[in-house]
N, C-alpha and C positions, 0 to 999 in steps of 0.2 A: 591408447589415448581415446578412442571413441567415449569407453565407457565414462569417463572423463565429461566428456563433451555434454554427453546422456542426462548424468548429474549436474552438471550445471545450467544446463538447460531446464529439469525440474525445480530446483530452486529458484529461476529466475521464474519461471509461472507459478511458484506459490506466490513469489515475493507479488508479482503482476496482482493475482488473487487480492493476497491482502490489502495490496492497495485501493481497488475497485470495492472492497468492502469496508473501507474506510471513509469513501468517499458516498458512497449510496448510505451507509448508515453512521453518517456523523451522527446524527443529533441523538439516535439512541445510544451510541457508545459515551457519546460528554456526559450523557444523565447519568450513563450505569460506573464510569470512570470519574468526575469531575464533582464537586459539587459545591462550587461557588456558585456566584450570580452572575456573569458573566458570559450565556453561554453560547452568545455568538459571535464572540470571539474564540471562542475553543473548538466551535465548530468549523469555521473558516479556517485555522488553524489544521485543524484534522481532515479536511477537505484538501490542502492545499500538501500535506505529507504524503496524505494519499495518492494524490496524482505524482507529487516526484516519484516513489515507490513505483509506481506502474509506468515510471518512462524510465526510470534505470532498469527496472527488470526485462519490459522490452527490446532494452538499446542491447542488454547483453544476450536475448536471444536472435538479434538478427545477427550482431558482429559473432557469433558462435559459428 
């Protein structure tokens, strides 16, 4: 079971990762993903994913 633990603890700090790069690079990911006019709505959006992402992948490294 450790190894277990091992691995899901790595995915929980990719997921962490991703999030905090969601969140620092909103604005350049809606330009290179998005391309309506709208883009601070999408931005805020992807700010706001991004932080859930990084407090679920948290929660599951501390309860690990």
């Amino acid at each position: 079971m450790p190894i277990l633990k091992i691995v899901i603890q790595i995915i929980s700090l990719i997921v962490v990762a991703i999030g905090v790069v969601m969140i620092y690079d909103a604005r350049k990911l809606s330009e290179k993903w998005f391309s309506y006019g709208d883009r601070n709505s999408v931005v805020r959006t992807l700010k706001i994913i991004g932080f859930i992402l990084s407090v679920i992948g948290a929660i599951v490294i501390i309860n690990i």
